[in-house]
PyMOL Python script that loads the backbone (N, CA, C, O; Angstrom):
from pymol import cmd

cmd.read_pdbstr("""\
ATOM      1  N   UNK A   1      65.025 102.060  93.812  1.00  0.00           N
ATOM      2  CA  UNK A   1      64.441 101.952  95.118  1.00  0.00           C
ATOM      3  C   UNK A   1      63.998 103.331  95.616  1.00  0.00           C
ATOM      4  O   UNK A   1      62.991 103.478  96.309  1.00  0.00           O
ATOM      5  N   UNK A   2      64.895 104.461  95.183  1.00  0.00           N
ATOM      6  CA  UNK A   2      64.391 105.717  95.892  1.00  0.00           C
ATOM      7  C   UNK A   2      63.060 106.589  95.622  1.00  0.00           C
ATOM      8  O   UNK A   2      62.338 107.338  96.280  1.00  0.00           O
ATOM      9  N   UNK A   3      63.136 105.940  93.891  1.00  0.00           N
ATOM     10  CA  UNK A   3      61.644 106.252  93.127  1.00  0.00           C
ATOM     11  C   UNK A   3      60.433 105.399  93.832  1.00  0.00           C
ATOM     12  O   UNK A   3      59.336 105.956  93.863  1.00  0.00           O
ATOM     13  N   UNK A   4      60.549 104.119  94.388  1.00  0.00           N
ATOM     14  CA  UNK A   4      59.368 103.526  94.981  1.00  0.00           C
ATOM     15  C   UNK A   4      59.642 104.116  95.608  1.00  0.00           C
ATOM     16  O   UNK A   4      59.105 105.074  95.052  1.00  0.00           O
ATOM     17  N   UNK A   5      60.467 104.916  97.184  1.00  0.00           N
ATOM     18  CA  UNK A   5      60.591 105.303  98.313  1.00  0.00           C
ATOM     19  C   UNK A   5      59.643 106.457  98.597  1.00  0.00           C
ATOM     20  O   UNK A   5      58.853 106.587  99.532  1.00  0.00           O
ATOM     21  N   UNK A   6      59.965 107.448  97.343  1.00  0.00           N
ATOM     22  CA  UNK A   6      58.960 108.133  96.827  1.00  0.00           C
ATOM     23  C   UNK A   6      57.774 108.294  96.775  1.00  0.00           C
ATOM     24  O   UNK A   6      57.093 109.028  97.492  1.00  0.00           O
ATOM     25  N   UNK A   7      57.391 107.520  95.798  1.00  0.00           N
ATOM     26  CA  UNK A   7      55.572 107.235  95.178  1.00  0.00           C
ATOM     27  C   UNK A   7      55.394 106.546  96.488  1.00  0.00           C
ATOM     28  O   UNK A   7      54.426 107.236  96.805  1.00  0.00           O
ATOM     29  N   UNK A   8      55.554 105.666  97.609  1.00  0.00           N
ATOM     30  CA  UNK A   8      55.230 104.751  98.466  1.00  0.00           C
ATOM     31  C   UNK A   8      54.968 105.582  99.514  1.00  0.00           C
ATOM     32  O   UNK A   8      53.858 105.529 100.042  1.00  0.00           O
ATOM     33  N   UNK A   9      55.770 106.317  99.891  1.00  0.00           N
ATOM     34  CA  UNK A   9      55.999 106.934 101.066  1.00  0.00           C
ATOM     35  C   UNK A   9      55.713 108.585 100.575  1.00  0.00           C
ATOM     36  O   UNK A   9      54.580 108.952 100.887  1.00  0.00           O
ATOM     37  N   UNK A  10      56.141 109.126 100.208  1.00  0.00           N
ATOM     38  CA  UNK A  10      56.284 110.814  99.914  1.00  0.00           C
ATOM     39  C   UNK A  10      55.111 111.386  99.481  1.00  0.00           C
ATOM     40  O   UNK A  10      54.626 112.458  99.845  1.00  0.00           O
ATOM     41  N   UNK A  11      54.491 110.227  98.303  1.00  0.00           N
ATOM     42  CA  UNK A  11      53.432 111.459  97.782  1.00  0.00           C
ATOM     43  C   UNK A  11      51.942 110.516  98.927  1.00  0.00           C
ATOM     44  O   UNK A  11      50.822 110.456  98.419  1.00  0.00           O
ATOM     45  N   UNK A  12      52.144 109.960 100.217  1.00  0.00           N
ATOM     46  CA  UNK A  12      51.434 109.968 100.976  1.00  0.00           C
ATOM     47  C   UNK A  12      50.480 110.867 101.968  1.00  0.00           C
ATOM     48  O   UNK A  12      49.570 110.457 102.689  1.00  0.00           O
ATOM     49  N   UNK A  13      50.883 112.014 101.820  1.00  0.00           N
ATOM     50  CA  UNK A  13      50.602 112.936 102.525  1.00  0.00           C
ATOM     51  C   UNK A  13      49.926 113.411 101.416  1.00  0.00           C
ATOM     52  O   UNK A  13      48.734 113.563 101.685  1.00  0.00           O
ATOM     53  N   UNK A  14      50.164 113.665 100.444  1.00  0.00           N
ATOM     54  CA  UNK A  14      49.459 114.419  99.314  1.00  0.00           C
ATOM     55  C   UNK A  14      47.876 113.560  99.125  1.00  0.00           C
ATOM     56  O   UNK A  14      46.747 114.050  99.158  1.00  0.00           O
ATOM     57  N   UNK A  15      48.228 112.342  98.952  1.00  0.00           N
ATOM     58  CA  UNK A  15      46.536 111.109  99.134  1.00  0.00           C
ATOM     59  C   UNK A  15      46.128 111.770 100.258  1.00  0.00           C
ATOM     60  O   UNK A  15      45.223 112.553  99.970  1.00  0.00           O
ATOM     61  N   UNK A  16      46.398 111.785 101.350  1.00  0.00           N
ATOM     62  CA  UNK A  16      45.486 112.122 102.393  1.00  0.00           C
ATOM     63  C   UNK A  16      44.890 113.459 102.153  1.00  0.00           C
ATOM     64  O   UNK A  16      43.678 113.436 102.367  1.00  0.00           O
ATOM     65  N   UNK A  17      45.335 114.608 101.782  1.00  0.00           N
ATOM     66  CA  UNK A  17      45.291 115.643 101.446  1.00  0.00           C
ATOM     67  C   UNK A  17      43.756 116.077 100.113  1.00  0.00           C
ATOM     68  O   UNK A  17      42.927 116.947  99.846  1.00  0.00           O
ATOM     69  N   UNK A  18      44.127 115.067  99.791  1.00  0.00           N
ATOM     70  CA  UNK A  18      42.937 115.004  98.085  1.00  0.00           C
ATOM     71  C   UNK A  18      41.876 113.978  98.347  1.00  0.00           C
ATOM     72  O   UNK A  18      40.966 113.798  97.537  1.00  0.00           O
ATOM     73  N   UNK A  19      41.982 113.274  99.512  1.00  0.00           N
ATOM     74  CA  UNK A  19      40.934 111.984  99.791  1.00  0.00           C
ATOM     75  C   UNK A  19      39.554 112.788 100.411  1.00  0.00           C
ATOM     76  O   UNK A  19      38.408 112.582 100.011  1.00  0.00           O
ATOM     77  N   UNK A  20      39.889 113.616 101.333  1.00  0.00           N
ATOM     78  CA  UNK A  20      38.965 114.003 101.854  1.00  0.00           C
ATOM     79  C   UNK A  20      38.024 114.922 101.156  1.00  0.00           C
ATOM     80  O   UNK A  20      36.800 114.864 101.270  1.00  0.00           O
ATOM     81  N   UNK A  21      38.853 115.999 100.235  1.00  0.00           N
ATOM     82  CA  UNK A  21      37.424 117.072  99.602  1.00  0.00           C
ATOM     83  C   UNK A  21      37.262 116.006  98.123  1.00  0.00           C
ATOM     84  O   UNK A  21      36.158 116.200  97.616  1.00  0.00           O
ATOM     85  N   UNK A  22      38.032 115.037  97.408  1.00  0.00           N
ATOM     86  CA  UNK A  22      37.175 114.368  96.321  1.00  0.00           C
ATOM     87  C   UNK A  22      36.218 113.659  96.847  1.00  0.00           C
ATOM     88  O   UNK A  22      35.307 113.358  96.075  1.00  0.00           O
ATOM     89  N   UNK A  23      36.125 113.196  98.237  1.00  0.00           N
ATOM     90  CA  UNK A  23      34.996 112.566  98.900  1.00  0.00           C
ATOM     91  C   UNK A  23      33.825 113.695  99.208  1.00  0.00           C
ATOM     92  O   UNK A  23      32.646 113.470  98.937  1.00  0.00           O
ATOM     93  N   UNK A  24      34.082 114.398  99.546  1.00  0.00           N
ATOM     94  CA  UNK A  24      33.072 115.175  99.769  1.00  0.00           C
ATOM     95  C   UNK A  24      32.188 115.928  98.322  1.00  0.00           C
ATOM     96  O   UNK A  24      31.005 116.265  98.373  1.00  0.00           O
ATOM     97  N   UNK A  25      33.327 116.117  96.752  1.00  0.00           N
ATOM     98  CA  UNK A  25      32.774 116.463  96.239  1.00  0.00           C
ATOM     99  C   UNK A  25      31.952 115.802  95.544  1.00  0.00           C
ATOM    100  O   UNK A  25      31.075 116.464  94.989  1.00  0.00           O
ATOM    101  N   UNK A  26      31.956 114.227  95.333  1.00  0.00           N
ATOM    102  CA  UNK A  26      31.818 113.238  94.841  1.00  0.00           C
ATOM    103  C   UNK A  26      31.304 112.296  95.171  1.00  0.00           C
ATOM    104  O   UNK A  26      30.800 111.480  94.400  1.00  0.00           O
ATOM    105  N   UNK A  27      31.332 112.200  96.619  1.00  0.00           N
ATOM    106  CA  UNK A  27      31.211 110.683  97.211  1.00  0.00           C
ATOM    107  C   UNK A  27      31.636 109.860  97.733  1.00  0.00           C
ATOM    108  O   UNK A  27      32.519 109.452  96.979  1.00  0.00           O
ATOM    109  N   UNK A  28      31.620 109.139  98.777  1.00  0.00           N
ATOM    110  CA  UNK A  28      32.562 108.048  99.544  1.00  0.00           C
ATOM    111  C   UNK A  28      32.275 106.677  98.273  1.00  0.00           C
ATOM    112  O   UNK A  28      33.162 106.385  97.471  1.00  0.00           O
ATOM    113  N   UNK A  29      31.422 106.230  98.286  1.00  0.00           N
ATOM    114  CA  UNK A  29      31.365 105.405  97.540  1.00  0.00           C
ATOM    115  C   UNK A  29      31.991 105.610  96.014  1.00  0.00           C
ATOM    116  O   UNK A  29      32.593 104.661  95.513  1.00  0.00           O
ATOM    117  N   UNK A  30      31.847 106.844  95.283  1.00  0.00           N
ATOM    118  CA  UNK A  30      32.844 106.768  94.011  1.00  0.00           C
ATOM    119  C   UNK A  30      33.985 107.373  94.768  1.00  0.00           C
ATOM    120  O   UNK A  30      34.402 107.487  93.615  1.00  0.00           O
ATOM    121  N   UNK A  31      34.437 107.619  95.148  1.00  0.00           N
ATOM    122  CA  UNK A  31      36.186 107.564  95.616  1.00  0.00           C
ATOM    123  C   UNK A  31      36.770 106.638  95.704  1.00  0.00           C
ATOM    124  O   UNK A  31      37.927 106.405  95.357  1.00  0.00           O
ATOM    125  N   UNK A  32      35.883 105.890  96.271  1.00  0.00           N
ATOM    126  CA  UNK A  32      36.671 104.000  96.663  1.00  0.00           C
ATOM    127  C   UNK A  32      36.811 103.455  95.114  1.00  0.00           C
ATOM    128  O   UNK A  32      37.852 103.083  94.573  1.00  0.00           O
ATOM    129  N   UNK A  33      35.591 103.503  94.586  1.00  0.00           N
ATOM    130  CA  UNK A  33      35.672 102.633  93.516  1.00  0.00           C
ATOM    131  C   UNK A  33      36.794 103.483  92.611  1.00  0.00           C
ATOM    132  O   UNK A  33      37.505 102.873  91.812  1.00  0.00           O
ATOM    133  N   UNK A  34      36.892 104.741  92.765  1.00  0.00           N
ATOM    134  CA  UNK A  34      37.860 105.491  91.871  1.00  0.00           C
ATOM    135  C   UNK A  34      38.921 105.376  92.356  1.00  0.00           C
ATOM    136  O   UNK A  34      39.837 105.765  91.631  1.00  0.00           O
ATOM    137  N   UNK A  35      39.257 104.913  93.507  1.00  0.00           N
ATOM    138  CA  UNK A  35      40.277 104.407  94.000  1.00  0.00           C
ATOM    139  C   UNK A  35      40.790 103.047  93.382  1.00  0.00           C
ATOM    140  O   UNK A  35      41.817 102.799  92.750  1.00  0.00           O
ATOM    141  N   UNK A  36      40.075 102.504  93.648  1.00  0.00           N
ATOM    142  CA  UNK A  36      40.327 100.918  93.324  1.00  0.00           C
ATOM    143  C   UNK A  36      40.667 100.987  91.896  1.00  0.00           C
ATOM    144  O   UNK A  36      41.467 100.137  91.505  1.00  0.00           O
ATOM    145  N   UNK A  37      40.179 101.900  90.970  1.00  0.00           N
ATOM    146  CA  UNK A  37      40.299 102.087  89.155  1.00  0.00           C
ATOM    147  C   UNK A  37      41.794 102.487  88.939  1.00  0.00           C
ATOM    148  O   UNK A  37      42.296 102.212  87.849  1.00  0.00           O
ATOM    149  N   UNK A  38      42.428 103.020  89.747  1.00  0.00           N
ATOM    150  CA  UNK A  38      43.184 103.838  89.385  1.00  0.00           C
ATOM    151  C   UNK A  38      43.994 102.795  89.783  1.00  0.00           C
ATOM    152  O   UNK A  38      44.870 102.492  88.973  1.00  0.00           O
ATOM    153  N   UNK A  39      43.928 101.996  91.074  1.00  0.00           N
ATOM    154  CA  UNK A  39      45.060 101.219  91.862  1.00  0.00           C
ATOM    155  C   UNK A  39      45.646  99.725  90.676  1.00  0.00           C
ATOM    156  O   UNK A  39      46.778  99.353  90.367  1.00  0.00           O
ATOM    157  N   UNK A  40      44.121  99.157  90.250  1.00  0.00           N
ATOM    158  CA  UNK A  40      44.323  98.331  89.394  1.00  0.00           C
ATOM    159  C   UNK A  40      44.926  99.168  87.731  1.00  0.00           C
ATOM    160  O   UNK A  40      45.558  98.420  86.984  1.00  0.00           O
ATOM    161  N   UNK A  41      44.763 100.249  87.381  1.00  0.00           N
ATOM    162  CA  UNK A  41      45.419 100.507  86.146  1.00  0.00           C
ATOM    163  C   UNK A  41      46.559 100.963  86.221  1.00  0.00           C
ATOM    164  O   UNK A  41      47.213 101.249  85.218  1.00  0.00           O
ATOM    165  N   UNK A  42      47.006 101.113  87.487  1.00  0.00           N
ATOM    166  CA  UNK A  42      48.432 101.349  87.814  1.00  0.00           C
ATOM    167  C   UNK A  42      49.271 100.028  88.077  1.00  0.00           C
ATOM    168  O   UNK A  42      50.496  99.906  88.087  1.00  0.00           O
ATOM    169  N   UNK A  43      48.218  99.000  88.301  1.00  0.00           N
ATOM    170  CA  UNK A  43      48.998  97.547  88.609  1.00  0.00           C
ATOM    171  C   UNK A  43      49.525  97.104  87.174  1.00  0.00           C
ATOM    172  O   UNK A  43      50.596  96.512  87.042  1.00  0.00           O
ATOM    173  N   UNK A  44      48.451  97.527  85.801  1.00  0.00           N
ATOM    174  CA  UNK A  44      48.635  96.722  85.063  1.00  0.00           C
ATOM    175  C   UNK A  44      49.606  97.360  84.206  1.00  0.00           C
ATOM    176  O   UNK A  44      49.805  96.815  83.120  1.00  0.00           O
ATOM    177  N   UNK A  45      50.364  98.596  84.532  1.00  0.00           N
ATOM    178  CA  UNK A  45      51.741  99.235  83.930  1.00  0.00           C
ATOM    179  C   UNK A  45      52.621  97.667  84.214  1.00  0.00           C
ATOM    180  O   UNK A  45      53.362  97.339  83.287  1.00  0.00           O
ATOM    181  N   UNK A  46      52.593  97.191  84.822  1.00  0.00           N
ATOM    182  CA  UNK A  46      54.028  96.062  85.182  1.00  0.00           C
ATOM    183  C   UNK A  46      53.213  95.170  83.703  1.00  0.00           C
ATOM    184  O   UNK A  46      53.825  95.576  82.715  1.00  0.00           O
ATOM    185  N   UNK A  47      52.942  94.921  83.592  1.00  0.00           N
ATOM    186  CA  UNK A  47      52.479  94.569  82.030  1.00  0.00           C
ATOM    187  C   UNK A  47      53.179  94.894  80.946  1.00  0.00           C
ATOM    188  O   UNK A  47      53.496  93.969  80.198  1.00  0.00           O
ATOM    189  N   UNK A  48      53.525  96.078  80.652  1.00  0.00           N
ATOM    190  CA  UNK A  48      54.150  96.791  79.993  1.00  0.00           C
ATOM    191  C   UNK A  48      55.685  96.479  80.060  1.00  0.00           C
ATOM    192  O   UNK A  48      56.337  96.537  81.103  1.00  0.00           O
ATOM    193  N   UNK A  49      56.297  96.069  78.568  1.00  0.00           N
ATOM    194  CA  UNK A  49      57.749  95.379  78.474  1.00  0.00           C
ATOM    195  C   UNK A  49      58.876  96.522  79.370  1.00  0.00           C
ATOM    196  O   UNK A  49      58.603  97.722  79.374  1.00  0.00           O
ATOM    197  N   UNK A  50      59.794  96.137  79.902  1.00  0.00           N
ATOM    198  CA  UNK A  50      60.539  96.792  79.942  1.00  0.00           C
ATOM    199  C   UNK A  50      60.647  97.671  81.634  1.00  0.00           C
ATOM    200  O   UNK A  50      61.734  98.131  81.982  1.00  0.00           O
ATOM    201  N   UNK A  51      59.401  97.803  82.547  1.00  0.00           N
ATOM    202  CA  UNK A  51      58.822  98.218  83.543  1.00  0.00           C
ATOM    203  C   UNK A  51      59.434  97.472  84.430  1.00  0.00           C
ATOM    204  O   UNK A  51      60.100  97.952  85.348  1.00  0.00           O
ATOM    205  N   UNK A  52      59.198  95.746  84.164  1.00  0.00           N
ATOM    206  CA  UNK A  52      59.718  94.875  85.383  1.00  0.00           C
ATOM    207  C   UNK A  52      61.080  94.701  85.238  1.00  0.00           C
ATOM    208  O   UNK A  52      61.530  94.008  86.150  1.00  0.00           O
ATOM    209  N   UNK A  53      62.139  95.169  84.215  1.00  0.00           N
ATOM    210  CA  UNK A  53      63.164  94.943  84.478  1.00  0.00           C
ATOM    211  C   UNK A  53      63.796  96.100  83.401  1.00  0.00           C
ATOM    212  O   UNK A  53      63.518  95.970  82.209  1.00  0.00           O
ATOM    213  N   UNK A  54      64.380  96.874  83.703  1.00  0.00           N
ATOM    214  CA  UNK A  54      64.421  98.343  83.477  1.00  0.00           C
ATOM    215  C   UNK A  54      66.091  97.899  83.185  1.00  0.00           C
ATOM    216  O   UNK A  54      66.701  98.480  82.287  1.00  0.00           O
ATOM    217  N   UNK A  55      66.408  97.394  83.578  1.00  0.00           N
ATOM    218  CA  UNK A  55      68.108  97.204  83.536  1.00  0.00           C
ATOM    219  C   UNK A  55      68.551  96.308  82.125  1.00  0.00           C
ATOM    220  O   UNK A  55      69.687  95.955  81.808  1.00  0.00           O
ATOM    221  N   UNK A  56      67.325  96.080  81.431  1.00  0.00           N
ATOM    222  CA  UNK A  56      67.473  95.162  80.600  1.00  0.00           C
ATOM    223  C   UNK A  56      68.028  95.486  78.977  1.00  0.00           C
ATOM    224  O   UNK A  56      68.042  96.709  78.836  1.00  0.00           O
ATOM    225  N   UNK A  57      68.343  95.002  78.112  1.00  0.00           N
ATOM    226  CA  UNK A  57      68.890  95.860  76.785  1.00  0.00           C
ATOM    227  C   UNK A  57      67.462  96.698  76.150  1.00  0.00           C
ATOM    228  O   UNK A  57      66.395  96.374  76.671  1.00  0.00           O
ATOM    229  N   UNK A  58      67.436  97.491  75.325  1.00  0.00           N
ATOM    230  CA  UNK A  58      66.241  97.944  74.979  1.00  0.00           C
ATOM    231  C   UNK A  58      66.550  97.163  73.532  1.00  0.00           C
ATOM    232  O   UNK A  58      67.627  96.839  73.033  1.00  0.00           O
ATOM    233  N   UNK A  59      65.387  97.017  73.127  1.00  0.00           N
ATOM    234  CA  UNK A  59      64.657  96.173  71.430  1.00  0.00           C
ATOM    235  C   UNK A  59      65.637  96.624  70.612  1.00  0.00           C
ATOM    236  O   UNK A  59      66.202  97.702  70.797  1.00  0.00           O
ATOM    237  N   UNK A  60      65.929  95.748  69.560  1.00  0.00           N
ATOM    238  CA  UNK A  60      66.927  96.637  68.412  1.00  0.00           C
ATOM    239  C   UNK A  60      66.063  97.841  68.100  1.00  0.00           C
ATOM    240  O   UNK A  60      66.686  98.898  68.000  1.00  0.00           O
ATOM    241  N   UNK A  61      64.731  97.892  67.923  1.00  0.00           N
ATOM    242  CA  UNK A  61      64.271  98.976  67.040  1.00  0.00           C
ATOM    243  C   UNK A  61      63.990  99.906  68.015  1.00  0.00           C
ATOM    244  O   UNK A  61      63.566 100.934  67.486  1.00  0.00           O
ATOM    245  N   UNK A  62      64.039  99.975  69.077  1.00  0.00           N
ATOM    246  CA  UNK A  62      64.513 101.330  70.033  1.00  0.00           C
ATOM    247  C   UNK A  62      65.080 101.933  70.047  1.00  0.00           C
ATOM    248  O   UNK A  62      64.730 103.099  70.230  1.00  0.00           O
ATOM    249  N   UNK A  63      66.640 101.518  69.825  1.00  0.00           N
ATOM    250  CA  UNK A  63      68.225 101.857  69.580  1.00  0.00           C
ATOM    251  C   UNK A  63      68.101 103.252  68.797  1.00  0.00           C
ATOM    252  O   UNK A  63      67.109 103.642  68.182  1.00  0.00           O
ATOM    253  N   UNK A  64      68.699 103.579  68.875  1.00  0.00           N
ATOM    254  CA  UNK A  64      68.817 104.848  68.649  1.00  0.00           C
ATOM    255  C   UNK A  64      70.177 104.342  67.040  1.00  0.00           C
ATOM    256  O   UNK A  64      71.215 103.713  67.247  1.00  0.00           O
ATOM    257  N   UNK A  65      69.674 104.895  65.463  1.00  0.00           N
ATOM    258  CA  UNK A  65      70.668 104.786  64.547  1.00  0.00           C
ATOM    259  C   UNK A  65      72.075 105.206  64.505  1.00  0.00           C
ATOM    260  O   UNK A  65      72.424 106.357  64.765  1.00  0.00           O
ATOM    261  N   UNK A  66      72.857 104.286  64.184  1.00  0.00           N
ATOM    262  CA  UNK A  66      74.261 104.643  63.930  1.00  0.00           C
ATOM    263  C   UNK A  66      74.565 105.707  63.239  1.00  0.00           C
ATOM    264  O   UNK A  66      73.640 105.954  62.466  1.00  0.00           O
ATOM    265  N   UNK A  67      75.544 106.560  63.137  1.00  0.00           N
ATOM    266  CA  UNK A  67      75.329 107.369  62.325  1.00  0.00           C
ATOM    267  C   UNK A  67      77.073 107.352  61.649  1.00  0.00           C
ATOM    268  O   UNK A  67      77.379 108.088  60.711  1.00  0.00           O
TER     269      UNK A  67
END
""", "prot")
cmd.dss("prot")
cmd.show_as("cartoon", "prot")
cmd.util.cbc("prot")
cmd.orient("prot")
């Protein structure tokens, strides 16, 4: 929870911070859409095994060998 608390809340100030001169160097219109690129390829990490439930056993072939 404290890691979303984080990325959700904390590095908010930092977006506001970078929104305004990539708009200006770039464009309102590609910011949004570079917005929107980034928002959806960050959605589709929960895709990825292991992301939505982190508490879970990892794969046998993850495991680290007996020794």
């Amino acid at each position: 929870m404290s890691l979303d608390w984080f990325v959700s809340i904390g590095l908010l100030p930092v977006s506001f911070a970078l929104t305004g001169p990539v708009a200006e160097l770039v464009g309102v219109k590609a910011t949004l859409i570079g917005a929107g690129v980034l928002g959806s390829l960050s959605g589709l990490l929960l895709l990825v095994p292991g992301v939505r439930d982190p508490e879970a056993e990892p794969l046998p072939s993850a495991r680290a060998p007996v020794a």
